[in-house]
C-alpha positions as CSV (number, residue, x, y, z in Angstrom):
1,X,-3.2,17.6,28.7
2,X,-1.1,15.6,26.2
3,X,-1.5,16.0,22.5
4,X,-3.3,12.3,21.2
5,X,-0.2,10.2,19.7
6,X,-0.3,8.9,16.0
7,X,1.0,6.5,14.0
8,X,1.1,6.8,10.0
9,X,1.9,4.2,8.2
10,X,3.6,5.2,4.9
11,X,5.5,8.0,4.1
12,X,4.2,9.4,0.7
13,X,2.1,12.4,-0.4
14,X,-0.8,11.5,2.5
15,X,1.6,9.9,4.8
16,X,4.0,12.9,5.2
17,X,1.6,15.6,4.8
18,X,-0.7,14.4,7.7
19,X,2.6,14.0,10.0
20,X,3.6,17.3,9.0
21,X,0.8,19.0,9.9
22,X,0.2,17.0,13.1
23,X,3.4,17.6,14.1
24,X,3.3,20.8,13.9
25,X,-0.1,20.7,16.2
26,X,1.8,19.1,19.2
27,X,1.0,15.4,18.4
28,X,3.9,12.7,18.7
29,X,4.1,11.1,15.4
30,X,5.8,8.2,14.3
31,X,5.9,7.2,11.1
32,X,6.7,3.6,9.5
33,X,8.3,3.1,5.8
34,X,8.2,-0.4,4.4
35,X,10.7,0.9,2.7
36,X,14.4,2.1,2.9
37,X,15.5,5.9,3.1
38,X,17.1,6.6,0.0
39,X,17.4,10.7,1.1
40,X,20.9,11.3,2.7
41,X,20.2,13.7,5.5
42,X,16.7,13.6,5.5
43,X,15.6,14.8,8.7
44,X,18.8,16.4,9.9
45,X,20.3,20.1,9.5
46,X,22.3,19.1,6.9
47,X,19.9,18.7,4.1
48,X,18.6,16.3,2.1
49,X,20.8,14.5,-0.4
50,X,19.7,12.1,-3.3
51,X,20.6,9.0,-4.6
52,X,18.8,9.3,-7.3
53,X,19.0,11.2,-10.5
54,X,19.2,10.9,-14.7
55,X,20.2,7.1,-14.3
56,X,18.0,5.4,-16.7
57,X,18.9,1.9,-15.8
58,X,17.7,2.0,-12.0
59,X,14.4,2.1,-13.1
60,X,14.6,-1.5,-14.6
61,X,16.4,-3.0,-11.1
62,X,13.5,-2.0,-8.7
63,X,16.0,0.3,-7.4
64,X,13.1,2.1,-5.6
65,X,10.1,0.3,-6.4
66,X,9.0,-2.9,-4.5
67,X,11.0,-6.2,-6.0
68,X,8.3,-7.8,-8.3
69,X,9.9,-11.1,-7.5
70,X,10.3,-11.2,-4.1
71,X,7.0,-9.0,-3.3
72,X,4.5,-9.6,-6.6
73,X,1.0,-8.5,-7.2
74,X,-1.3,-10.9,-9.1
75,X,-4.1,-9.7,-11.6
76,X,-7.0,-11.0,-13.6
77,X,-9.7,-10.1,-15.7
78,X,-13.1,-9.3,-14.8
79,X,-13.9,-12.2,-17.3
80,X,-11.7,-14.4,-15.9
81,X,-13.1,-13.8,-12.2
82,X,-15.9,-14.7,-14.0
83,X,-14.5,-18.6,-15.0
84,X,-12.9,-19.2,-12.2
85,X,-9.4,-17.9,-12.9
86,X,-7.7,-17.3,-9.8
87,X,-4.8,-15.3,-11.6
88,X,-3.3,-14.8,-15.0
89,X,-0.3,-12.6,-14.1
90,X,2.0,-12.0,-11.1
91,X,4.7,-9.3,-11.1
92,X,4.5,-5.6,-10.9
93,X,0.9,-4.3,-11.6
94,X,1.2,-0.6,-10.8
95,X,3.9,-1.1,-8.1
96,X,5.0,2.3,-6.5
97,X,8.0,3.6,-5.3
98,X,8.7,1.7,-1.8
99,X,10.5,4.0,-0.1
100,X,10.8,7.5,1.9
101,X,8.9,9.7,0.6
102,X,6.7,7.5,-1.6
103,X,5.8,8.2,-5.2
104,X,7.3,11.5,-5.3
105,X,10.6,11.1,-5.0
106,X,10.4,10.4,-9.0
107,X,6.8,12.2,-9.6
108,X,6.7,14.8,-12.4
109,X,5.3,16.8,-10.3
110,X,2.1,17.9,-11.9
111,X,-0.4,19.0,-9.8
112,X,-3.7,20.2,-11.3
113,X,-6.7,20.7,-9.2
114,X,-9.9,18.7,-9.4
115,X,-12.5,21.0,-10.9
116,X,-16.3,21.4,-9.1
117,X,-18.0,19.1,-11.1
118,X,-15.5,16.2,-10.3
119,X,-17.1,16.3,-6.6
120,X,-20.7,16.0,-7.8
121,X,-20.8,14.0,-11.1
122,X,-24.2,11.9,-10.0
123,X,-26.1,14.6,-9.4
124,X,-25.0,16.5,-12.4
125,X,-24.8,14.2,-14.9
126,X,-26.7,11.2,-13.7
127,X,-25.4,7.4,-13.4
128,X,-23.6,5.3,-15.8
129,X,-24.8,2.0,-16.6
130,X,-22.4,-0.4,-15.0
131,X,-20.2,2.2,-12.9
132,X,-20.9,3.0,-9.0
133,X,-20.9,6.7,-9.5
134,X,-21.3,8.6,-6.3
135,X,-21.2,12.1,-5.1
136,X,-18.0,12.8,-3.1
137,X,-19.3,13.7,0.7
138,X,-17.5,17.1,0.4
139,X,-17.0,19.8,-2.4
140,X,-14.5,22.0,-3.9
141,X,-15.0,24.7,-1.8
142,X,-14.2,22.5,1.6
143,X,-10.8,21.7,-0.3
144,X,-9.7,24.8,-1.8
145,X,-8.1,26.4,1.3
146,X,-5.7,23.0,1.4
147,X,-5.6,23.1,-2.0
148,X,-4.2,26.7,-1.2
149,X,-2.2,26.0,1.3
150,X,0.0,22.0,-0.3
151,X,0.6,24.5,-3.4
152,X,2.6,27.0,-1.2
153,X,4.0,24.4,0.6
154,X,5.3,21.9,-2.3
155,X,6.2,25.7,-4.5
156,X,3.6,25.3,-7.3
157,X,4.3,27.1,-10.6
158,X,1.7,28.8,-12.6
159,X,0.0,31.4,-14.3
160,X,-3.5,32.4,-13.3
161,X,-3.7,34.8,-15.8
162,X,-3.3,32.4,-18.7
163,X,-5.9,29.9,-17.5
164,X,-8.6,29.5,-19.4
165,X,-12.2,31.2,-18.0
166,X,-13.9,27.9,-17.9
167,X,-11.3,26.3,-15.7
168,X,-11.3,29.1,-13.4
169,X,-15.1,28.7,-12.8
170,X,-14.6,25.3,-12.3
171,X,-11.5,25.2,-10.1
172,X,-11.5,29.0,-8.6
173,X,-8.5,30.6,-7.4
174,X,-8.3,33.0,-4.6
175,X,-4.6,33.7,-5.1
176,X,-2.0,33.7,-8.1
177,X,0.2,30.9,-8.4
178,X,3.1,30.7,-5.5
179,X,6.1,30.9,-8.5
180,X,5.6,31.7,-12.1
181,X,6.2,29.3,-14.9
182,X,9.2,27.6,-15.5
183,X,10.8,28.4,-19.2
184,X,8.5,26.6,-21.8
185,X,9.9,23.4,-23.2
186,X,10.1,23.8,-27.3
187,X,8.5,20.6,-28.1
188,X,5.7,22.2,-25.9
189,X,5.4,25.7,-27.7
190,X,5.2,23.2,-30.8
191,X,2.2,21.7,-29.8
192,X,0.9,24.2,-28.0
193,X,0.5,26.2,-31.5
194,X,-0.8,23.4,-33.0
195,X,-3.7,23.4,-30.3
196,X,-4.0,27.2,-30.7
197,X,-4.4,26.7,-34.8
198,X,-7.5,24.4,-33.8
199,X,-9.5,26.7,-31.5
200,X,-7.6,24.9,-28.3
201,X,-6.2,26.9,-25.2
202,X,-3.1,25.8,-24.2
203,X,-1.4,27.0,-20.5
204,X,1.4,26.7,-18.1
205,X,1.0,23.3,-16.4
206,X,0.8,24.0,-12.3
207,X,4.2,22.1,-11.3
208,X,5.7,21.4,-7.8
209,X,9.1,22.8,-9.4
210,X,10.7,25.8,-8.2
211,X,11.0,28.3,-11.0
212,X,13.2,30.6,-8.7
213,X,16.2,30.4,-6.8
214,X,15.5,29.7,-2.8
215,X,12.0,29.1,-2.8
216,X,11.8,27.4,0.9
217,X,15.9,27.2,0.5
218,X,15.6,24.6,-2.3
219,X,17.1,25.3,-6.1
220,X,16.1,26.6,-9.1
221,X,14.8,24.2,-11.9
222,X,17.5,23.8,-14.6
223,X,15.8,22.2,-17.3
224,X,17.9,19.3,-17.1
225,X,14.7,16.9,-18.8
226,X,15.1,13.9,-16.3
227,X,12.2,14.8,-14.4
228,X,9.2,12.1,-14.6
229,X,10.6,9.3,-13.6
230,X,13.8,10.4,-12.0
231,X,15.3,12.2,-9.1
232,X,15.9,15.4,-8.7
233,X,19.7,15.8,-7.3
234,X,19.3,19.3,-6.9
235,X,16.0,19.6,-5.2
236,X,14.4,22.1,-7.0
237,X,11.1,20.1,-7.1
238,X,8.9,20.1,-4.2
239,X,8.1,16.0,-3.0
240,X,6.6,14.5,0.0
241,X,9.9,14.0,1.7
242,X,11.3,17.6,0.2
243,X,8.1,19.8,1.4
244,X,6.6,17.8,4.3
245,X,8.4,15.2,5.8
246,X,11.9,16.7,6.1
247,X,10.1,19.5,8.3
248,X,8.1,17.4,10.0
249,X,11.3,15.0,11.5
250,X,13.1,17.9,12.4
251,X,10.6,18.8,14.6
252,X,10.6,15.9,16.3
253,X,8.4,13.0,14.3
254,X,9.9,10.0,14.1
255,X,10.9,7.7,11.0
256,X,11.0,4.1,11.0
257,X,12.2,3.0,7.6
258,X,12.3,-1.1,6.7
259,X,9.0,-1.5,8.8
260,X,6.3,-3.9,6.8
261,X,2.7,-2.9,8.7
262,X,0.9,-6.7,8.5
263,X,-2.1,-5.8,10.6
264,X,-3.5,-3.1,12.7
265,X,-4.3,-4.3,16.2
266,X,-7.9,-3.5,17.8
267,X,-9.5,-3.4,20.8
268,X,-11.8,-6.7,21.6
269,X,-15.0,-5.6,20.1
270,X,-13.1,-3.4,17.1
271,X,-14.4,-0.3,17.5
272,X,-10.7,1.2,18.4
273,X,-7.6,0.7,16.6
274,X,-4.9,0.3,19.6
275,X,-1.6,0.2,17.0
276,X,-0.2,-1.8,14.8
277,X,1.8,-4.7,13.9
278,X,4.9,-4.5,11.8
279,X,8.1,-6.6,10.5
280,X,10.9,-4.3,11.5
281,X,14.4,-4.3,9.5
282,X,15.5,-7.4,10.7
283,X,12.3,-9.4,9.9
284,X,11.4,-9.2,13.8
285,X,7.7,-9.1,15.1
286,X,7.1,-5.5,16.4
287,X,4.1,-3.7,18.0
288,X,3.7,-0.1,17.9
289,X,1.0,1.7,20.6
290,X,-1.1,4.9,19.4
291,X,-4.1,6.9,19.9
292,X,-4.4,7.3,16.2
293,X,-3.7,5.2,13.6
294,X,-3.2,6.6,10.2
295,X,-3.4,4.4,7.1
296,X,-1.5,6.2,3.9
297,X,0.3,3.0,2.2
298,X,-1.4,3.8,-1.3
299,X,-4.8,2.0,-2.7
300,X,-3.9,-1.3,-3.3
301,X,-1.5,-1.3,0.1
302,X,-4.0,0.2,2.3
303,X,-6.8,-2.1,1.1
304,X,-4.5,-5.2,1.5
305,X,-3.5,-3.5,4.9
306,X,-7.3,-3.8,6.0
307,X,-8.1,-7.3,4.4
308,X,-5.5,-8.6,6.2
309,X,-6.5,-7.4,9.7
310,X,-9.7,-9.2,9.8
311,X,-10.7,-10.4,13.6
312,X,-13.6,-11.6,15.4
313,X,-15.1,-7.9,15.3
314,X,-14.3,-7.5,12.1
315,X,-14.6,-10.8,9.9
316,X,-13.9,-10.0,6.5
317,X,-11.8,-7.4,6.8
318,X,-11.4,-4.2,9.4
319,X,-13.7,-1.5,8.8
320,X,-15.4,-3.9,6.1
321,X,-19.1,-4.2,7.4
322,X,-20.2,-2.8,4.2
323,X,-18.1,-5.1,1.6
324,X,-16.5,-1.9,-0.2
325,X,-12.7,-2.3,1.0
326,X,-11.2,-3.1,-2.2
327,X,-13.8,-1.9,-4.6
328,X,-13.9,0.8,-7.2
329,X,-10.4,0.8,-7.8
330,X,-9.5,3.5,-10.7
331,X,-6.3,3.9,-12.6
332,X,-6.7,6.4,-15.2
333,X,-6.8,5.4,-18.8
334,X,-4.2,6.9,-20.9
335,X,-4.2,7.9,-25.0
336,X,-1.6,9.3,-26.7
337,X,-0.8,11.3,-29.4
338,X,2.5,11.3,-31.7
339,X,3.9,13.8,-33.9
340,X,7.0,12.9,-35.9
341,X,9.0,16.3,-37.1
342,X,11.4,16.8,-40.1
343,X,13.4,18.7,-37.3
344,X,15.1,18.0,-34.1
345,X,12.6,19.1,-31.2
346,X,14.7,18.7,-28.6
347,X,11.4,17.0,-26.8
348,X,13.3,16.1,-23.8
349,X,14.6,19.2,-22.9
350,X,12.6,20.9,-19.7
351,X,10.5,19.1,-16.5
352,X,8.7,16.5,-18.5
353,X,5.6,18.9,-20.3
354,X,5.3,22.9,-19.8
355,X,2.1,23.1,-21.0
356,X,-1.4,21.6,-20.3
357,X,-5.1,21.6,-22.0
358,X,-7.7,20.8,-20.2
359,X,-10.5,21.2,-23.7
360,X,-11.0,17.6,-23.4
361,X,-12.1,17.5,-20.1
362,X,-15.8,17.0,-20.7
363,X,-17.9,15.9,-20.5
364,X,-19.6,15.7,-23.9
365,X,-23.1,14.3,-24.8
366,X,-23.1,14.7,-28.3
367,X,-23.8,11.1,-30.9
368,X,-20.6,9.0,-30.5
369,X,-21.7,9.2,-26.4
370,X,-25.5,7.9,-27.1
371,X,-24.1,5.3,-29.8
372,X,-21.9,3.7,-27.3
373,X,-24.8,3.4,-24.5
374,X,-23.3,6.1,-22.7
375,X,-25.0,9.4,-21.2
376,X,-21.6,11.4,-21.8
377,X,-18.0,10.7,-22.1
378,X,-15.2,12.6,-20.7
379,X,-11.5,12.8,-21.5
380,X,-9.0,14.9,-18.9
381,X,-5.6,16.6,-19.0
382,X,-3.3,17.1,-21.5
383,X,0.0,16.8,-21.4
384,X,1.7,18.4,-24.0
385,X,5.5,18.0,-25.2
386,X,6.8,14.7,-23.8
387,X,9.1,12.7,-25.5
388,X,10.9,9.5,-24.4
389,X,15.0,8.9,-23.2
390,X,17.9,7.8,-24.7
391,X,17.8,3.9,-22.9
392,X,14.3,3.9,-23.8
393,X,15.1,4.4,-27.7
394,X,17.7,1.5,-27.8
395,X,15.6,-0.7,-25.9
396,X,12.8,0.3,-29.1
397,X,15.2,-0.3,-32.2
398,X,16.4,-3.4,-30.7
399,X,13.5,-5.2,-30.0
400,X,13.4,-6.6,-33.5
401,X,15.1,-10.1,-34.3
402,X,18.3,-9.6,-35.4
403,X,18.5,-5.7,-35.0
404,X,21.9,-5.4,-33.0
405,X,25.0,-4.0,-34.9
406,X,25.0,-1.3,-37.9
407,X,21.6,-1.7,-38.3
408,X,20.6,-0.4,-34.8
409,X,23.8,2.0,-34.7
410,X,21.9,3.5,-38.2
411,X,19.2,3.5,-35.8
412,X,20.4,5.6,-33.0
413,X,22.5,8.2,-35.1
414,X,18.7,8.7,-37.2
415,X,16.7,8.8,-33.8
416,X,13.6,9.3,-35.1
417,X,12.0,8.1,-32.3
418,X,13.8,10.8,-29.9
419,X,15.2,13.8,-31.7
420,X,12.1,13.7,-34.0
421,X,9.3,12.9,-31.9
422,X,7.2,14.6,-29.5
423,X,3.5,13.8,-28.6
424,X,0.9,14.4,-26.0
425,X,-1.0,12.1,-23.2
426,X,-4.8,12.8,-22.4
427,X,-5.0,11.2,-18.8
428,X,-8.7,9.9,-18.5
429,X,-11.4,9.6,-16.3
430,X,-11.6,5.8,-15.3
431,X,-15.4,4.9,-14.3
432,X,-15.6,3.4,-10.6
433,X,-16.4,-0.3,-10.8
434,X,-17.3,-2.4,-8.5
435,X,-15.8,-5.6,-10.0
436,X,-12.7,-3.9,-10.0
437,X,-11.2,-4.7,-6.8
438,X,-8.3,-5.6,-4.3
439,X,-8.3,-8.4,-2.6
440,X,-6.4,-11.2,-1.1
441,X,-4.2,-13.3,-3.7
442,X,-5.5,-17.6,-2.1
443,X,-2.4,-18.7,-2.7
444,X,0.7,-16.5,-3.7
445,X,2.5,-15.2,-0.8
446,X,5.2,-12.3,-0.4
447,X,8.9,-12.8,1.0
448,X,7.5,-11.9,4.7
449,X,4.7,-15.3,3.8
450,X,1.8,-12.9,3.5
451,X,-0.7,-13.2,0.8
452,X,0.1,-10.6,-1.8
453,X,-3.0,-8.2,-3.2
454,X,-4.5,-9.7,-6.0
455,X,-5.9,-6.7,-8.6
456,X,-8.9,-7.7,-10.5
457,X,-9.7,-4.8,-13.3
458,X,-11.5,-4.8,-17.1
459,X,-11.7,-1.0,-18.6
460,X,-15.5,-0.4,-19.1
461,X,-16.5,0.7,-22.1
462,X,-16.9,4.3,-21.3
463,X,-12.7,4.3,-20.9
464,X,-12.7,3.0,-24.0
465,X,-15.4,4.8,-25.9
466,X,-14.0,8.3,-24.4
467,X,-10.5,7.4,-25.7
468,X,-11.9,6.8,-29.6
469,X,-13.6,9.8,-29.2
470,X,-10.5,12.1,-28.1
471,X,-7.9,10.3,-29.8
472,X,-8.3,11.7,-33.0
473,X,-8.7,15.2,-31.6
474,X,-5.0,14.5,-29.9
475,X,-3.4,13.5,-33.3
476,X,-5.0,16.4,-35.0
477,X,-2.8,18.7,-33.0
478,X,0.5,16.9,-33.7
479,X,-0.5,17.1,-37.4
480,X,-0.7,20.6,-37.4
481,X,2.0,21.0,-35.0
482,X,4.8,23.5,-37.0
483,X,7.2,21.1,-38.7
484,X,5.0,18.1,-37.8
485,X,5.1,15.6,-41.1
486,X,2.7,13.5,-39.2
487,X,-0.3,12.8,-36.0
488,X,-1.0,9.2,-34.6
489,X,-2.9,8.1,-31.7
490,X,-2.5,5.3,-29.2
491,X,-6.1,4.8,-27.6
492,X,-6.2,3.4,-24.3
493,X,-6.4,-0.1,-24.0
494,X,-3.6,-1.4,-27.0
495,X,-0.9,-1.4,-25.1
496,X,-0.7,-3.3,-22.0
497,X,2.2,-5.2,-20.8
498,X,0.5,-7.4,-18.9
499,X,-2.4,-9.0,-20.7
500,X,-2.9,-9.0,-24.6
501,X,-6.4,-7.9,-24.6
502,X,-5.2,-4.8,-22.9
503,X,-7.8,-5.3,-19.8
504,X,-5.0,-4.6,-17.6
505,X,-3.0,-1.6,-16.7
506,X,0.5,-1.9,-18.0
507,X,3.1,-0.4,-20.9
508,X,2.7,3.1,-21.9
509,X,-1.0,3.7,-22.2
510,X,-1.3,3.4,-18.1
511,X,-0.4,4.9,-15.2
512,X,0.8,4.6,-11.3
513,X,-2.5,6.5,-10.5
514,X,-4.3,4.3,-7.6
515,X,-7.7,5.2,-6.7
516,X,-10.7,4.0,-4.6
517,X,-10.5,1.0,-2.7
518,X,-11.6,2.9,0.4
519,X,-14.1,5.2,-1.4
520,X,-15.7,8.0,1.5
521,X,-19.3,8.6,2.1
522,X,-21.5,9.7,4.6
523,X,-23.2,6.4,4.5
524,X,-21.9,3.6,6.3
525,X,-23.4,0.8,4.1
526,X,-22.1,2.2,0.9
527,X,-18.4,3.9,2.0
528,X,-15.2,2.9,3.9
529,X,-14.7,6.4,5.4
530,X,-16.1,9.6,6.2
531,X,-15.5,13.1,4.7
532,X,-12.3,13.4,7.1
533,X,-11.1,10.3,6.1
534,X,-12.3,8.5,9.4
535,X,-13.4,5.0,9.0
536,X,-17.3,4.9,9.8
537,X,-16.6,1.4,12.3
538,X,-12.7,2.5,14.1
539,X,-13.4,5.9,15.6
540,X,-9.5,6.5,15.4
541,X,-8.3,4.9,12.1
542,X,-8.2,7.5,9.3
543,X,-7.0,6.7,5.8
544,X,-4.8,9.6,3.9
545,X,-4.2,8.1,0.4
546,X,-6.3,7.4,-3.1
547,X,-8.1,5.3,-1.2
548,X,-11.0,7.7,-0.4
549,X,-11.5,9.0,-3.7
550,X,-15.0,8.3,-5.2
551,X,-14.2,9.3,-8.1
552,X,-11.2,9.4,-10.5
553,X,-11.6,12.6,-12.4
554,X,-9.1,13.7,-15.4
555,X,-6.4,14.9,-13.0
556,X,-3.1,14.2,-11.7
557,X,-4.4,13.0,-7.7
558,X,-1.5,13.8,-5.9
559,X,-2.4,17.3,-5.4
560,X,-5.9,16.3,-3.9
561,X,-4.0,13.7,-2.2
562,X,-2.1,16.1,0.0
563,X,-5.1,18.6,0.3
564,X,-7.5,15.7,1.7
565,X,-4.3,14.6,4.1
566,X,-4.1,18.2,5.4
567,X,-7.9,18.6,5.5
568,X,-7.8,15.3,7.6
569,X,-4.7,16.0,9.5
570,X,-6.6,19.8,11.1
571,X,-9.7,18.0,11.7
572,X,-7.9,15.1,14.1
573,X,-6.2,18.1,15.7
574,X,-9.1,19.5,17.0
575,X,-11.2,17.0,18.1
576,X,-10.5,15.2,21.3
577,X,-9.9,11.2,21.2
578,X,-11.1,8.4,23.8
579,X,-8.0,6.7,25.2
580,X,-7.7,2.9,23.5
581,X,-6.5,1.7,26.5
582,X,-7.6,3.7,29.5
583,X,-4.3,5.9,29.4
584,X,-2.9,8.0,26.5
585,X,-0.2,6.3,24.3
586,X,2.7,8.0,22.9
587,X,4.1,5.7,19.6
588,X,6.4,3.9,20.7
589,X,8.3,0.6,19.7
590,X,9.2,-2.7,22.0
């Protein structure tokens, strides 16, 4: 009997690791990239080459990244909702690379494992007064065999042996780490003795970068520093497109770069998705046929993806009977800590931070919790020993009026933003909202003439109070720091380059983490999806992204990402699908 055929639409960390794996099982997969393939030889014997690498000034030309122009996001306040406002920016809010292999062709690469209590916070630690907390309808234990099994794929670096008793009871490990850690960057060992001075345990930080030479035929890490952010030309770090979808075309899956999915096509009464829908490379109308339908375009995509393939069955949206498509979207709040040194640290030396502490995880139900209404507050990770580039700098010193010439040469030969500086970013826990949403954007339309996804997102106060609370502890470390002359903090929330209140995500205190929008649940009024993934009214549409996630914990996702994908991928694998059309489809294109 033929294998069930499937069609995933996006090609990042969910995308490629579901076609991976279901390739693998026998399944015909195609897979469709709104983007362009930026990877020379990707998919062929030859080996995949880059066009990217340590060119800082492709990041500001949407080299990768949707155009903001031509293909904006809008975004408003939950105030402004509120009055009426229909939008109060449009341009890039949280855009994500558009292209082959998603976010991670530029990642840092951090993956960190969500720890127990991340998967039952409700139950352990009660509700929070104006979040939707939920229990996630699985636990750590259902993920750590994936988690297992991404981290040998992708070639995680690590040291179990240096990790910290309390994070090994919360995130066990049945195995050491595939490859040990990479050489420790300076700026890191810096701070990471500043931590140790205050009772803090700093570690290696689990990285998809190979550490030794031919780890799945890829190069060694060689501490060139133009990691986050940046290609890697020599492929030493493990990516979507490096790890899962180079493997996964050579056996056969097929990639269809340049193809915009506008709608996924259902049967008459909605209960089957029969394919999709797409713009192909020449701005033609294409379908694509499937048995499966896979939806991995990232949070904000894969909700707009859904609003915009409301129909008859499915009125305000497919697989929207219970009014959560969109909701709870989560970002992660960002503080920082800066320390300024009498010496050159050399901060951007290494892959982005070596180290990570995980002390501020929470959560932590001491006064400053009950004074801001709060039952607890909880920080996250730690990264420790990142510094900023060489564009970045100039861009700082001549923002000033009237800063170009000797002054801003002075400036640069000084650098005591760069060669001085080195500091430390606590990614939070964002609360799950329910006023912070994706939805439909009434009037502003993309290039294609489809309305763009309009972002509607306040920080709640537990982002905010949990930041104040941590911050301090982050700039205490830099003080005491060897050779530090001084600590500050950035809370989350004061710099924003979208909105001046800082409501928004934006500038340095945010990042490209999407979450929610397609939370999963065993109940079909309250959740988008099921434990697998599958949405709870389209027996064959499954979502592989950060849309599932019910909550946002204080980790890098992209790890659980991929484990969730894989999860997903095996459980489609074995379970036999109804026809959409009374015969089996292969994907095809016409």
């Amino acid at each position: 009997m033929s294998k069930a055929s499937v069609i995933v639409v996006g090609s990042g960390a969910g995308g490629s690791a579901a076609a991976w794996a279901l390739r693998r099982a026998g399944h015909p997969v195609l897979i469709l990239e709104k983007g362009r393939n930026l990877l020379p030889g990707l998919g062929t014997h030859h080996g995949i080459g880059s066009l990217f690498g340590n060119d800082e000034v492709k990041a500001g030309r949407a080299f990768e990244n949707q155009d903001e122009i031509l293909e904006p996001r809008t975004s408003r306040t939950q105030e402004e909702a509120g009055q009426g406002v229909d939008r109060s920016f449009i341009g890039d809010v949280n855009d994500l690379p558009t292209v082959a292999g998603g976010g991670t062709i530029h990642w840092d690469a951090k993956t960190p494992r969500f720890w127990k209590q991340d998967f039952k916070a409700l139950s352990l630690y009660g509700p929070v007064p104006g979040a939707t907390m939920a229990d996630w309808p699985l636990s750590y234990d259902d993920l750590a065999p994936y988690y297992d099994r991404v981290e040998a794929r992708l070639g995680v670096q690590g040291d179990v042996h240096r990790m910290p008793k309390r994070t090994l009871e919360q995130a066990p490990r049945r195995h050491q780490f595939p490859l040990p850690p990479n050489p420790p960057m300076y700026a890191g060992k810096l701070l990471a003795e500043g931590a140790a001075s205050l009772g803090y345990e700093a570690y290696p930080f689990p990285m998809a970068i190979n550490s030794v030479e031919g780890h799945h035929g890829r190069a060694r890490c060689n501490s060139c520093g133009f990691c986050s952010g940046f290609g890697c030309p020599i492929n030493a770090r493990g990516s979507a497109a490096v790890s899962f979808l180079h493997e996964a075309l050579l056996h056969g899956a097929k990639l269809r770069p340049r193809s915009f999915v506008y709608r996924i096509d259902t049967t008459k009464n909605g209960k089957l998705a029969r394919g999709v829908s797409y713009l192909d490379s020449r701005g033609r109308k294409r379908k694509a046929r499937a048995d499966i339908v896979i939806l991995a375009a990232s949070g904000i995509e894969t909700a707009r993806l859904l609003l915009l393939s409301r129909s008859a069955a499915h009125p305000h949206g497919l697989a929207n009977r219970s009014g959560q498509v969109g909701r709870n979207l989560m970002f992660h709040f960002v503080t920082l800590g800066i320390g300024i040194f009498t010496d050159d640290v050399h901060a951007w030396r290494g892959p982005s931070t070596t180290f990570v502490i995980d002390d501020f995880i929470g959560p932590y139900t001491g006064p400053e919790a009950k004074n801001a209404g709060l039952p607890y507050l909880k920080g996250g990770l730690c990264e420790t020993g990142g510094d900023i580039l060489l564009l970045d700098e100039a861009q700082i010193y001549a923002a000033p009026p009237n800063s170009w010439g000797k002054q801003h040469k002075n400036l640069m030969r000084q650098s005591v933003f760069r060669r001085h500086l080195a500091g430390m970013s606590m990614l939070g826990e964002d609360m799950p909202q329910a006023a912070n949403r994706v939805d439909l954007d009434p009037k502003i339309r993309d290039v294609y003439g489809f309305p763009v996804p309009r972002i509607t997102r306040s920080q709640h106060k537990f982002e905010l109070a949990s930041s104040s609370y941590y911050g301090p502890k982050l700039a205490e470390i830099c003080q005491r720091a060897p050779g530090a002359v001084s600590g500050q903090v950035i809370p989350a929330g004061t710099l924003s380059s979208n909105n001046a209140t800082g409501d928004l995500t934006g500038g340095l205190a945010s990042t490209a983490h999407i979450m929610g929008t397609a939370r999963m649940g065993h109940d079909p009024r309250h959740s988008v999806v099921d434990a697998f993934g599958r949405a709870h009214e389209v027996e064959n549409l499954f979502v592989a992204d950060g849309s599932p996630f019910v909550t946002a914990g204080g980790f890098n996702p992209t790890l659980t990402i991929m484990a969730l994908s894989l999860r997903m991928a095996e459980h489609i694998a074995g379970v036999r699908y109804e026809r959409a059309r009374g015969r089996r489809h292969r994907p095809r294109h016409h």
